[in-house]
Kinemage of the C-alpha trace (Angstrom):
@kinemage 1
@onewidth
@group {chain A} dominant
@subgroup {mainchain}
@vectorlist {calphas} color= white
{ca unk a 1} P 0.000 0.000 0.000
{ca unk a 2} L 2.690 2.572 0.677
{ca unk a 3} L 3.930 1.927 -2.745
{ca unk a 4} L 1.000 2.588 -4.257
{ca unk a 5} L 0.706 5.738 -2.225
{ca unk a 6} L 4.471 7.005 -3.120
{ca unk a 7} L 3.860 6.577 -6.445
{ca unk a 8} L 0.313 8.665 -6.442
{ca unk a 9} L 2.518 11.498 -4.582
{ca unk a 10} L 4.730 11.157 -7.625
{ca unk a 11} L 2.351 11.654 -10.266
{ca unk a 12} L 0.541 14.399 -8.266
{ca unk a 13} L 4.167 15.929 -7.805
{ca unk a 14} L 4.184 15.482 -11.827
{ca unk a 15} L 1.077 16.738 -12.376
{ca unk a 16} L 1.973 20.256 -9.897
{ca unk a 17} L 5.283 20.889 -11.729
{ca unk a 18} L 3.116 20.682 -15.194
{ca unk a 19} L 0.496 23.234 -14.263
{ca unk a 20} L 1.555 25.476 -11.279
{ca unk a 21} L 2.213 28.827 -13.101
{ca unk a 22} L 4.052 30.582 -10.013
{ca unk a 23} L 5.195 27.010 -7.999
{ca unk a 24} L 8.195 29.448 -5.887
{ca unk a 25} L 6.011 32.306 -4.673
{ca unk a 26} L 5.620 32.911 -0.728
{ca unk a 27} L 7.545 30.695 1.848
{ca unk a 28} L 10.124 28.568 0.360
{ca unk a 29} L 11.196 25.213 2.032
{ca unk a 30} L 14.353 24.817 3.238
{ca unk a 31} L 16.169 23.067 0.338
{ca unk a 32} L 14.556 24.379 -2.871
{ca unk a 33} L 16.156 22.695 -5.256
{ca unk a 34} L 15.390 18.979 -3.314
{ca unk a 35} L 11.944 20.057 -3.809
{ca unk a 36} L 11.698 21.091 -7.491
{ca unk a 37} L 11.625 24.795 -6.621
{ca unk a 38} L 8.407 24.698 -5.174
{ca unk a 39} L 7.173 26.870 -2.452
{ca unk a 40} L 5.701 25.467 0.469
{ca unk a 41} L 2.232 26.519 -0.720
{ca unk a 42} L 2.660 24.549 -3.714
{ca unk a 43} L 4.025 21.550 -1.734
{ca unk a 44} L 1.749 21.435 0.427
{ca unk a 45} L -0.973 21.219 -2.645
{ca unk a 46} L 0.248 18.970 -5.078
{ca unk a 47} L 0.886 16.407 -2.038
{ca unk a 48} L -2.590 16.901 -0.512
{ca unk a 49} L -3.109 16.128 -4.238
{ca unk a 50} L -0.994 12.956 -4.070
{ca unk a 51} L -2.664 11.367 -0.947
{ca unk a 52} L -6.348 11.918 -2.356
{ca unk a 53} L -5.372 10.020 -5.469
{ca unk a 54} L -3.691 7.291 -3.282
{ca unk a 55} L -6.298 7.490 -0.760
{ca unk a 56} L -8.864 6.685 -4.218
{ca unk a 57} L -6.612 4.059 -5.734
{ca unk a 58} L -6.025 2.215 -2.609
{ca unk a 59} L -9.680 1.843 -2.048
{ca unk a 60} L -10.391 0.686 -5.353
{ca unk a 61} L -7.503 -1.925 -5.375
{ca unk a 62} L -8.806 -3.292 -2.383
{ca unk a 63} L -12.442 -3.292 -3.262
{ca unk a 64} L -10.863 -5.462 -6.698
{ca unk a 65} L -9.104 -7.668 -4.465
{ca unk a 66} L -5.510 -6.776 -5.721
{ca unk a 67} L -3.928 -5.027 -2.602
């Protein structure tokens, strides 16, 4: 299951770097180029991001039977 979760926070990281038009504006983390440049606004969203699409596939692995 955490695989499946690390790998939604991935995409969702993917998916933030893609459309964020400003992802370095207001508080920056502490290592901004670990992070991809992105603020800690932006972090914070793309990973909130990253555990509702886990969160979704998780349940519907289980509900299948896989996980």
């Amino acid at each position: 299951m955490a695989l499946v979760m690390i790998v939604c926070n991935v995409i969702a990281i993917a998916i933030g770097k893609a459309t964020i038009k400003q992802p370095n504006v207001g508080l920056q983390l502490p290592s901004p180029t670990l992070f991809g440049g992105f603020s800690h606004g932006a972090m914070l969203g793309t990973l909130s991001l990253g555990h509702i699409l886990g969160m979704g596939a998780i349940l519907g692995l289980a509900s299948r039977g896989v996980v």
